[in-house]
C-alpha atoms as one frame of an Amber mdcrd trajectory, in Angstrom:
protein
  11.263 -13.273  24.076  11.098 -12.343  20.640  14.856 -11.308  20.494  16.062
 -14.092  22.446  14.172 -16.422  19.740  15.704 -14.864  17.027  19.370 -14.582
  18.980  19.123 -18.603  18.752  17.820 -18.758  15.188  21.129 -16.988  14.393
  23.259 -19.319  16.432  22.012 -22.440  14.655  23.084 -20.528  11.202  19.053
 -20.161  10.457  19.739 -16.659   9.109  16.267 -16.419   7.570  14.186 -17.401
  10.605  16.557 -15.368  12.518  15.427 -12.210  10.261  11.921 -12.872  10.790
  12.108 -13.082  14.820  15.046  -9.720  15.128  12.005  -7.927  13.099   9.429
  -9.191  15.284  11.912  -7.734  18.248  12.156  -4.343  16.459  16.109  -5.335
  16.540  18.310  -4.990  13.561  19.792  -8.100  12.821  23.104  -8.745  14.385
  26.422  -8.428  12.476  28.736  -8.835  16.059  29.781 -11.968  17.914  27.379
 -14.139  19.522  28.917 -13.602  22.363  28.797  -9.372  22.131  24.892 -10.009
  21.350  24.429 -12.427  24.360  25.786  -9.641  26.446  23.075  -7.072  25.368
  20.144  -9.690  25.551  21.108  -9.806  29.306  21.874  -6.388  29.964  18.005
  -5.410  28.154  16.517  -8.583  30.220  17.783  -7.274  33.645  16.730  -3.563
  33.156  14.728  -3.031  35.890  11.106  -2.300  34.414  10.168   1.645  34.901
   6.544   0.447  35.981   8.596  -1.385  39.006  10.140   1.500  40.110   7.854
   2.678  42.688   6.066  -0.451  44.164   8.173  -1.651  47.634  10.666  -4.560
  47.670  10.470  -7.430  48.691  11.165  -8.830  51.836
């Protein structure tokens, strides 16, 4: 959440807010596109979890 929150900060031009939330995230503050950073939120957010990895799907 944390990353997200600052990802947003940054998009509104709030660099300063956006510092406090990356550190918060234990992220380095973003110097790529929006766009490039968008991509990595997503890919992080849709990691399967390691604790999910051995309970059964569901059906």
């Amino acid at each position: 959440g944390a990353w997200v929150h600052a990802y947003l900060h940054r998009k509104e031009g709030d660099l300063g807010n956006a510092a406090y939330w990356y550190r918060r995230a234990d992220q380095r503050v973003a110097s790529d596109s929006l766009d490039a950073e968008w991509e990595r939120i997503v890919t992080a957010l849709l990691r399967p979890c390691p604790a999910s990895a051995g309970l059964p799907s569901e059906t």
